[in-house]
Chimera marker file (.cmm) of the C-alpha trace (Angstrom):
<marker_set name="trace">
<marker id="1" x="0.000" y="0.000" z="0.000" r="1" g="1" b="0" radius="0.5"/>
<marker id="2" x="1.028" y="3.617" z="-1.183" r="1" g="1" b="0" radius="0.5"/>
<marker id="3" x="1.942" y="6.083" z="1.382" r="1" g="1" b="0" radius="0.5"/>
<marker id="4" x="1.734" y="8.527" z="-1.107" r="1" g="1" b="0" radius="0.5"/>
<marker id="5" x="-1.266" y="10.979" z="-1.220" r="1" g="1" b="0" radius="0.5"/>
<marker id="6" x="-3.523" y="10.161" z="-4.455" r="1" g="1" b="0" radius="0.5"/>
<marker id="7" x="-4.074" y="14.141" z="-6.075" r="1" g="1" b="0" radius="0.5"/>
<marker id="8" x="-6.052" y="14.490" z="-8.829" r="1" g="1" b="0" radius="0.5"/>
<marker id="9" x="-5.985" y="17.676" z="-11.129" r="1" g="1" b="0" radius="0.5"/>
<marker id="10" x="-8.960" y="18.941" z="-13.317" r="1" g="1" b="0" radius="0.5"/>
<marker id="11" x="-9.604" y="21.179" z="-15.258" r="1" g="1" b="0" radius="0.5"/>
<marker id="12" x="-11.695" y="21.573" z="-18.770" r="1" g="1" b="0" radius="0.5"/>
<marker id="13" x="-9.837" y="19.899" z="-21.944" r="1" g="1" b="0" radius="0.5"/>
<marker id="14" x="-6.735" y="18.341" z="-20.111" r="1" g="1" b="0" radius="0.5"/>
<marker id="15" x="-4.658" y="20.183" z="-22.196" r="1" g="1" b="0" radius="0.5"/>
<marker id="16" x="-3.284" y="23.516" z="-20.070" r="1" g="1" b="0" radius="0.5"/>
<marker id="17" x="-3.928" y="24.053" z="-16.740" r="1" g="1" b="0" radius="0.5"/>
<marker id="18" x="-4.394" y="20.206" z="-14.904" r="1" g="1" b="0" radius="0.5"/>
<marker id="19" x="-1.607" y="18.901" z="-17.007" r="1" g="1" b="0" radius="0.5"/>
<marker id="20" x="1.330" y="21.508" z="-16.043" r="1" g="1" b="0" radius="0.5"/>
<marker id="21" x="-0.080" y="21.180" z="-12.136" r="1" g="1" b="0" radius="0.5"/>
<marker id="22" x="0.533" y="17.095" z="-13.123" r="1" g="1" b="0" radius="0.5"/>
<marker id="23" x="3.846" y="17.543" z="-14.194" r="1" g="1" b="0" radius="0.5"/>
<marker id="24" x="4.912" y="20.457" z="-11.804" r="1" g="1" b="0" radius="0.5"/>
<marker id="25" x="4.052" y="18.023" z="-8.616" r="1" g="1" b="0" radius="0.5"/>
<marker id="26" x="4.544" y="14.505" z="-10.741" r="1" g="1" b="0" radius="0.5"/>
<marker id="27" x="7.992" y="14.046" z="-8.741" r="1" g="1" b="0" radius="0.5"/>
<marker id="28" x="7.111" y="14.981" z="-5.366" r="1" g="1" b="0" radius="0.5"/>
<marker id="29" x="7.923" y="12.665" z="-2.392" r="1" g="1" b="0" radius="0.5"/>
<marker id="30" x="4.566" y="12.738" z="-0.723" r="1" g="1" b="0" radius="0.5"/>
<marker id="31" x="2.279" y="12.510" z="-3.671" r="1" g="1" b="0" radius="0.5"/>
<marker id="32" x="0.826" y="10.779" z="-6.734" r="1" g="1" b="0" radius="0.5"/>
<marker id="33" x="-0.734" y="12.672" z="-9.373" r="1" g="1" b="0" radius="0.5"/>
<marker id="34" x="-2.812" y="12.117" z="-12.365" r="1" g="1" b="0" radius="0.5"/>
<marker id="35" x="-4.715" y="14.858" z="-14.650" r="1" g="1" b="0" radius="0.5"/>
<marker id="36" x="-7.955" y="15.076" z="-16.172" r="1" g="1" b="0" radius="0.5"/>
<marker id="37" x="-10.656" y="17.348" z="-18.080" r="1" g="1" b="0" radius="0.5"/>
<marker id="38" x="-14.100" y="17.438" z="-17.302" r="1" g="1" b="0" radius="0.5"/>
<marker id="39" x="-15.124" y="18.522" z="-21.219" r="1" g="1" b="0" radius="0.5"/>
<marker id="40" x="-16.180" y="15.699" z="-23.786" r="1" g="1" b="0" radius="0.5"/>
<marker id="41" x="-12.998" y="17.059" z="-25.751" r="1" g="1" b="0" radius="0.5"/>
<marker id="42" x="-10.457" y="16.683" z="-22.791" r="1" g="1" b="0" radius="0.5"/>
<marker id="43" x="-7.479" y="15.091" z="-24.208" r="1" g="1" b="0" radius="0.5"/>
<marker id="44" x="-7.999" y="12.664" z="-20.857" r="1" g="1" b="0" radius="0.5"/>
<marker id="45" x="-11.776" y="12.713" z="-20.142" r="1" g="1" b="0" radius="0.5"/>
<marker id="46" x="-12.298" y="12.392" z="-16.370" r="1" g="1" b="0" radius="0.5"/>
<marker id="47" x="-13.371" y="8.818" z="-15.449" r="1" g="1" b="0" radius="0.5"/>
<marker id="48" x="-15.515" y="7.228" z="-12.083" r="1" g="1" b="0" radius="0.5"/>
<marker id="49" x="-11.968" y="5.399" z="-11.695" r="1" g="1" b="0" radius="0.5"/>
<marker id="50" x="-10.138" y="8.270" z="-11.677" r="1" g="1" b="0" radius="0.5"/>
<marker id="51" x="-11.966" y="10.665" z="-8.803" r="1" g="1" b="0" radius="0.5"/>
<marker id="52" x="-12.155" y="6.540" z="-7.204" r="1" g="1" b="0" radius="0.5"/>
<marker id="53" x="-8.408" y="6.122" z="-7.137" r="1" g="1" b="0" radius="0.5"/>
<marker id="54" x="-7.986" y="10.142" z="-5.682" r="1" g="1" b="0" radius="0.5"/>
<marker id="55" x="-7.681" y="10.734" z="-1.792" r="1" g="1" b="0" radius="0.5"/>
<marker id="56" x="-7.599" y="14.774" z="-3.049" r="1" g="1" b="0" radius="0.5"/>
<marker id="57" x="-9.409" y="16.472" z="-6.024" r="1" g="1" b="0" radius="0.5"/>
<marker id="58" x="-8.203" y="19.878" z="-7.230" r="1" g="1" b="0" radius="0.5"/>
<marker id="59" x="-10.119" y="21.659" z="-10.236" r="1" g="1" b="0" radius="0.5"/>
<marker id="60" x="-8.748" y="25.153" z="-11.436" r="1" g="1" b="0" radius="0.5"/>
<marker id="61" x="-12.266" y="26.947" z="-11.596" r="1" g="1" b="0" radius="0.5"/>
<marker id="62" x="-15.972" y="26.620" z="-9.895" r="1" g="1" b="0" radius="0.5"/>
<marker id="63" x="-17.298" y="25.028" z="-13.000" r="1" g="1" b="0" radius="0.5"/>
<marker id="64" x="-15.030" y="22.167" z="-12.860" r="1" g="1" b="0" radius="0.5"/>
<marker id="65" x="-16.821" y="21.604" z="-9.604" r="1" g="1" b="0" radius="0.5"/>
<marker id="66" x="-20.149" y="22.040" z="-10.272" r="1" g="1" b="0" radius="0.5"/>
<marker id="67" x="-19.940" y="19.357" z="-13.903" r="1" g="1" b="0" radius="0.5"/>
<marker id="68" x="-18.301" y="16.761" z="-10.905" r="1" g="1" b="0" radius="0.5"/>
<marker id="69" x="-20.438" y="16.911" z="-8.367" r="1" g="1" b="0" radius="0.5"/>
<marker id="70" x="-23.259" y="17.031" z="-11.141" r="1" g="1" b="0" radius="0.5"/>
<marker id="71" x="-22.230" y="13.647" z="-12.397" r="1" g="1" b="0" radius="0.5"/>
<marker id="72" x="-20.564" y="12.089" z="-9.498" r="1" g="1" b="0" radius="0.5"/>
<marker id="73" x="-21.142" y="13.255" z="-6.383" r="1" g="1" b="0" radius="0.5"/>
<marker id="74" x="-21.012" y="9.558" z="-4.864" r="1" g="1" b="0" radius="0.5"/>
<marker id="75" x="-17.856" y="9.336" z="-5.387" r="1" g="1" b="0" radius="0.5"/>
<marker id="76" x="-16.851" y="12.665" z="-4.243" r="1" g="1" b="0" radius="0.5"/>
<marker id="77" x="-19.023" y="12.545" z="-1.101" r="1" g="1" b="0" radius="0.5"/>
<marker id="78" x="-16.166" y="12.519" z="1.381" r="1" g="1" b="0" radius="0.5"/>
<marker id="79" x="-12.897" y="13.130" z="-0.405" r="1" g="1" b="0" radius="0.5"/>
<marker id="80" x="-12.064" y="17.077" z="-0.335" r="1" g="1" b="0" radius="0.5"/>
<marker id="81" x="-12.309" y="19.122" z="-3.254" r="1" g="1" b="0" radius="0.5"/>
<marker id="82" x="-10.403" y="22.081" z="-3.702" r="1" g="1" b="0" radius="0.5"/>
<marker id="83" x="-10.833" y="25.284" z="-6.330" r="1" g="1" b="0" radius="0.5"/>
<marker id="84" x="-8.017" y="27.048" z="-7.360" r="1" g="1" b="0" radius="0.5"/>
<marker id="85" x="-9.828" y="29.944" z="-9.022" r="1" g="1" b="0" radius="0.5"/>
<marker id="86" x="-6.517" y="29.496" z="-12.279" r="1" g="1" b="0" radius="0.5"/>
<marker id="87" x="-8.063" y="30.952" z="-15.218" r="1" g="1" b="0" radius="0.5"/>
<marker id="88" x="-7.933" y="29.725" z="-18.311" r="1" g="1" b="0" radius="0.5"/>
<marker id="89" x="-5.037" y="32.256" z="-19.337" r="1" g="1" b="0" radius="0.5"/>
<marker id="90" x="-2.084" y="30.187" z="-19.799" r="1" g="1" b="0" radius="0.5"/>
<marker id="91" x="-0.285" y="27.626" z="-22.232" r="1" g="1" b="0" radius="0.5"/>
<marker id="92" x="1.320" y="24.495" z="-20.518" r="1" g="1" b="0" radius="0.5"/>
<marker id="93" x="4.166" y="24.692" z="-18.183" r="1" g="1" b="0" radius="0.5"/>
<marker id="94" x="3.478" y="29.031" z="-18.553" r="1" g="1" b="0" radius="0.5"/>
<marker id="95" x="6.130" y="29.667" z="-15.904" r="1" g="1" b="0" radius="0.5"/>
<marker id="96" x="3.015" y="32.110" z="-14.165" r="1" g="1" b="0" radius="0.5"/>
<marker id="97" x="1.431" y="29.216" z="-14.226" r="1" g="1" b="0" radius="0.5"/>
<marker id="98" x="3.516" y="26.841" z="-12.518" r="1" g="1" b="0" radius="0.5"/>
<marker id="99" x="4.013" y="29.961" z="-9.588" r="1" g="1" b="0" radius="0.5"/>
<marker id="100" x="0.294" y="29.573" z="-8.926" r="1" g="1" b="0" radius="0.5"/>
<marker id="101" x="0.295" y="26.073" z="-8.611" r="1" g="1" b="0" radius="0.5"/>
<marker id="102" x="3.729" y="26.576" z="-6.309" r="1" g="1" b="0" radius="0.5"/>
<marker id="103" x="2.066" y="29.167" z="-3.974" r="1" g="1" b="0" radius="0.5"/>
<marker id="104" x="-1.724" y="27.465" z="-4.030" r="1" g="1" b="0" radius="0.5"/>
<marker id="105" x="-1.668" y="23.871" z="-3.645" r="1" g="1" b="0" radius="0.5"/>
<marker id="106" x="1.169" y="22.793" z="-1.106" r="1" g="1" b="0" radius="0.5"/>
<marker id="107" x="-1.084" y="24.634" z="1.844" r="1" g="1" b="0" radius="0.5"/>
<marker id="108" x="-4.197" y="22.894" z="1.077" r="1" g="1" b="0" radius="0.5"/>
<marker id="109" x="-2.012" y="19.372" z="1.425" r="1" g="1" b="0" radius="0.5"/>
<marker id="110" x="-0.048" y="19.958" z="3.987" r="1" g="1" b="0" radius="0.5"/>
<marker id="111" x="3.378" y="19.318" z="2.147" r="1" g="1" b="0" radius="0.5"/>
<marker id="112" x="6.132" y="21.591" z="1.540" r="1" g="1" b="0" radius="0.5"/>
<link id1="1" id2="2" r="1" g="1" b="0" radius="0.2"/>
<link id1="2" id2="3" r="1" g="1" b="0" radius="0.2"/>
<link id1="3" id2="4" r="1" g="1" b="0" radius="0.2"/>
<link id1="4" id2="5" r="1" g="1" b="0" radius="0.2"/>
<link id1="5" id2="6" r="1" g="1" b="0" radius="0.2"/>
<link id1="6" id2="7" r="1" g="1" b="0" radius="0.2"/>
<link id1="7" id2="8" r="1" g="1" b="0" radius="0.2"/>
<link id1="8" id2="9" r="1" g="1" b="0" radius="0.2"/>
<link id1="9" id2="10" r="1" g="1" b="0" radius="0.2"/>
<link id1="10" id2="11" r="1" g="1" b="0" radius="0.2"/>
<link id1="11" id2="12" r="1" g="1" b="0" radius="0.2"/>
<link id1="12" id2="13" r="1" g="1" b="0" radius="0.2"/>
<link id1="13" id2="14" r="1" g="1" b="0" radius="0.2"/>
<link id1="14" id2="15" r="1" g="1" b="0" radius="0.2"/>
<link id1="15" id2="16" r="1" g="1" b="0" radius="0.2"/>
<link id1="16" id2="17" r="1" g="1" b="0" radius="0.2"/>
<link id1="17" id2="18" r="1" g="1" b="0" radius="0.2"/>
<link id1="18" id2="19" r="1" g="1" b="0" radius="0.2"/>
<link id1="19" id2="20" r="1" g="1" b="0" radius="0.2"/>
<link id1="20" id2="21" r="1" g="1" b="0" radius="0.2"/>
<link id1="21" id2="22" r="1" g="1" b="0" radius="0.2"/>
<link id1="22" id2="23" r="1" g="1" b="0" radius="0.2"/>
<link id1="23" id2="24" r="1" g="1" b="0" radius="0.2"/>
<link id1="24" id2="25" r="1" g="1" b="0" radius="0.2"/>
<link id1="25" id2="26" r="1" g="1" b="0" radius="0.2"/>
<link id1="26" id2="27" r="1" g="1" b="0" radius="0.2"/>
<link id1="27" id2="28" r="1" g="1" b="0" radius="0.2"/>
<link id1="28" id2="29" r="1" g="1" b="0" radius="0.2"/>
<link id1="29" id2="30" r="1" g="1" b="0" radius="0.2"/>
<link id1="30" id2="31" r="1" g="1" b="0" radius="0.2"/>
<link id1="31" id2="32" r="1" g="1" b="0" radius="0.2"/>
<link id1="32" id2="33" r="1" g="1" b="0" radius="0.2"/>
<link id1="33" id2="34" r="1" g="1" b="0" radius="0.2"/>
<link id1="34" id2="35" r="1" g="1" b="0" radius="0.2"/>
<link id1="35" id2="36" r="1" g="1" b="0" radius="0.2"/>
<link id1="36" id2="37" r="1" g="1" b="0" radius="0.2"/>
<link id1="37" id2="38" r="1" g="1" b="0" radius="0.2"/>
<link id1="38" id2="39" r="1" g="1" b="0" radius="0.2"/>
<link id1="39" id2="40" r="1" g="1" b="0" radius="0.2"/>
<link id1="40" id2="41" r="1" g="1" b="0" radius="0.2"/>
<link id1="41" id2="42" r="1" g="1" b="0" radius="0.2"/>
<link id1="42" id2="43" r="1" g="1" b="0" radius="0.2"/>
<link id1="43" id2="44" r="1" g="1" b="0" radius="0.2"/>
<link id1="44" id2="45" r="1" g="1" b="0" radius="0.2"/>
<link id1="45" id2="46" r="1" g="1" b="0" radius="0.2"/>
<link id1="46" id2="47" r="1" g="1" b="0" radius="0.2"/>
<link id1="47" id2="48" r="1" g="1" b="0" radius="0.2"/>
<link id1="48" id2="49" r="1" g="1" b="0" radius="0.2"/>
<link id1="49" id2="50" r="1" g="1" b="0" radius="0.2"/>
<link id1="50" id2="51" r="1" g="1" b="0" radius="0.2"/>
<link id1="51" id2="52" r="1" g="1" b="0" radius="0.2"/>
<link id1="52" id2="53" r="1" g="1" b="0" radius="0.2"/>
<link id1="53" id2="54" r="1" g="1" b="0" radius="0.2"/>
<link id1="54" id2="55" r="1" g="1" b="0" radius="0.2"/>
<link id1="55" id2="56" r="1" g="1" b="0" radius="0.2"/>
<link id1="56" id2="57" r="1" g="1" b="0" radius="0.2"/>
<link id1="57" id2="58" r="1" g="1" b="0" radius="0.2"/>
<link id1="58" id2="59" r="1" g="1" b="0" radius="0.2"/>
<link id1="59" id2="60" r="1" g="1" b="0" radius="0.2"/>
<link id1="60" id2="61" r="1" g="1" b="0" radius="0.2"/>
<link id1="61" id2="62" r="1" g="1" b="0" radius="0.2"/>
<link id1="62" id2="63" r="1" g="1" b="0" radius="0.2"/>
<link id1="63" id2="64" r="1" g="1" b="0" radius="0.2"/>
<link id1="64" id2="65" r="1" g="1" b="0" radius="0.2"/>
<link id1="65" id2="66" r="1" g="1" b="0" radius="0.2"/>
<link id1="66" id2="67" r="1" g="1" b="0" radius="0.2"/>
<link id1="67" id2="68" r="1" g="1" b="0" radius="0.2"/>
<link id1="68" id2="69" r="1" g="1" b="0" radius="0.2"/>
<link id1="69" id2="70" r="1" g="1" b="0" radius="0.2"/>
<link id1="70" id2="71" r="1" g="1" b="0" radius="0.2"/>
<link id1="71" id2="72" r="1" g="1" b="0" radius="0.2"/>
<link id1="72" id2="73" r="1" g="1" b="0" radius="0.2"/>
<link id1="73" id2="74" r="1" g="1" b="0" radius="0.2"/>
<link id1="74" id2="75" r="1" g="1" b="0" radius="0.2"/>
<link id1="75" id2="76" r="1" g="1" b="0" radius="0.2"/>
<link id1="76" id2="77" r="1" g="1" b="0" radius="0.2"/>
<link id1="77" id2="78" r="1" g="1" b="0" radius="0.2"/>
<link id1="78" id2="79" r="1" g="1" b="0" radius="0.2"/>
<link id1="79" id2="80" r="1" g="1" b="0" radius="0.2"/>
<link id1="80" id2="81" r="1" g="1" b="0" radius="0.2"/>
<link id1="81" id2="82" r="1" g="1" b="0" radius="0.2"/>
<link id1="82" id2="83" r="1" g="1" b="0" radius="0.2"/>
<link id1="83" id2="84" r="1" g="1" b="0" radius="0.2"/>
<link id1="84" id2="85" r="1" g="1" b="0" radius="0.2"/>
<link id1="85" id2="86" r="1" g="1" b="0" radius="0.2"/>
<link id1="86" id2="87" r="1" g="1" b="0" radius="0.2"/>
<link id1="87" id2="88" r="1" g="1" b="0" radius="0.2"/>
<link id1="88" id2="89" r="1" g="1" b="0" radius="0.2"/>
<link id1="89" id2="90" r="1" g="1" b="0" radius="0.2"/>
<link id1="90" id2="91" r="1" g="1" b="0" radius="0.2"/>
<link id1="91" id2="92" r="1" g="1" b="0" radius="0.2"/>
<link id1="92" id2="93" r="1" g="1" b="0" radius="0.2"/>
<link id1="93" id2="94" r="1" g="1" b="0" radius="0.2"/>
<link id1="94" id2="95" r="1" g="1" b="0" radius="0.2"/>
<link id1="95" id2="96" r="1" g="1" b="0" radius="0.2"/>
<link id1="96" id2="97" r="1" g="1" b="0" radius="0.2"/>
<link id1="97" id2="98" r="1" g="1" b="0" radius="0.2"/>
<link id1="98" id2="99" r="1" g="1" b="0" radius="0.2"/>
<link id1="99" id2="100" r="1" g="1" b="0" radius="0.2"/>
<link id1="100" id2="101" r="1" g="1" b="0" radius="0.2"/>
<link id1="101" id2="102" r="1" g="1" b="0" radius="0.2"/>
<link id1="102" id2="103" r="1" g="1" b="0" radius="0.2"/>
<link id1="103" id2="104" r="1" g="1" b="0" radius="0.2"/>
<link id1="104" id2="105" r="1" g="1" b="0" radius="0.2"/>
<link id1="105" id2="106" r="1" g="1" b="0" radius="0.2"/>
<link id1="106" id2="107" r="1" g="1" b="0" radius="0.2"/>
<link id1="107" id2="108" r="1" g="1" b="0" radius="0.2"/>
<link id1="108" id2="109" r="1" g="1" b="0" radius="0.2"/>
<link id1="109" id2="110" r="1" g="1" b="0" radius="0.2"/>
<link id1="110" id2="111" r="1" g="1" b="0" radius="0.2"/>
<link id1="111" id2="112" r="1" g="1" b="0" radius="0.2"/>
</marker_set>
């Protein structure tokens, strides 16, 4: 068993924002992370399994929320799920980007 903490990363097409918060956290010591979009046209659609194998869910905007918790809110009854409030302003690995993901999401794990 994993004593890593299970973070998944949403946002709308997979292609942006969830995948450079993926990649900027991929080789931390205290986590596993996966990415996802919650659009039809998500490069990785999000899937039952996926929000299933997460201990944490993070989505970059309100909306991301809302289409989740529309469509599986078993699943997310009693895991947290955090909003970011990232815009969809900014190209993959946009080094603004990667300083929002830096300053927002170690506090609401409790990592460094």
């Amino acid at each position: 068993m994993s004593s890593k903490l299970n973070v998944l990363f949403i946002c709308s097409r997979n292609q942006w924002r969830s995948p450079t918060a993926e990649q900027t956290f991929r080789r931390h010591p205290a986590l596993a992370v996966r990415s996802a979009g919650t659009s039809a046209s998500a490069r990785k659609q999000v899937s039952h399994l996926d929000l299933a194998w997460a201990d944490v869910v993070i989505v970059m905007e309100s909306k991301h929320k809302s289409r989740l918790l529309a469509e599986h809110a078993r699943t997310l009854a009693h895991k947290p799920l955090h909003v970011l409030d990232i815009p969809d302003d900014y190209r993959f690995m946009d080094p603004e980007l990667v300083e929002l993901l830096e300053a927002a999401v170690p506090p609401l794990l409790g990592i460094e």
